[in-house]
N, C-alpha and C positions, 0 to 999 in steps of 0.2 A: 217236134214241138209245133205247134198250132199257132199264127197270128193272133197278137192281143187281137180282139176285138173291142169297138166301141158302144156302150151303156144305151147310149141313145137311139143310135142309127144301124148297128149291126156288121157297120164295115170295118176292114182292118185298118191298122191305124194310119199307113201310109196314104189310105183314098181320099180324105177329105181333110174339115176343117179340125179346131184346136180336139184335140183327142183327149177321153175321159173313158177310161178303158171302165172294164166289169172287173171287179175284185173276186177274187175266185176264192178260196176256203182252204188252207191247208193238206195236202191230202185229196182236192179233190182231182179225179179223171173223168170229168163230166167234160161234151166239149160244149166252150162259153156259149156257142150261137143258139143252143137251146134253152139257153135262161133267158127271160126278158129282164134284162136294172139290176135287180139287186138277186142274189146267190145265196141260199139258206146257208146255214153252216152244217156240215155232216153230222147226223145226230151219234149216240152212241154204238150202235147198233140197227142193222138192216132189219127191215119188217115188212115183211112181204114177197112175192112169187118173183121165182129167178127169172133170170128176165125184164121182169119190171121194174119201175123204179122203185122206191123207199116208199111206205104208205107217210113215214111220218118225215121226213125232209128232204124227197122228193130227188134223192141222189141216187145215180148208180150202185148197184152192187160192190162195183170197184174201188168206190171212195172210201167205203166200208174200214177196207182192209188195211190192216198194217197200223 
């Protein structure tokens, strides 16, 4: 499991000041340090070439599933 990371700054929550972590989406396995703030919600379905992200909510393939 990954360190919260924080919204603002990018650091784990232990490094600095009052912590406001990034709210992640059900289901997702994106890791948080490649969102900036806020976290789309995984759409219904994947659209787009493997490997890449989502065209349309910018999630992994992996969030996809399940």
């Amino acid at each position: 499991m990954t360190d919260k990371l924080c919204r603002h700054c990018g650091e784990p929550e232990a490094a600095h000041h009052a912590f406001d972590p990034i709210e992640m989406p059900s289901g997702c396995q994106c890791n948080p340090g490649e969102w900036d703030g806020v976290v789309n919600v995984v759409c219904g379905a994947f659209v787009g070439a493997a490997g890449k992200n989502c065209e349309e909510c910018e999630h992994d393939e992996s969030c996809h599933v399940g």
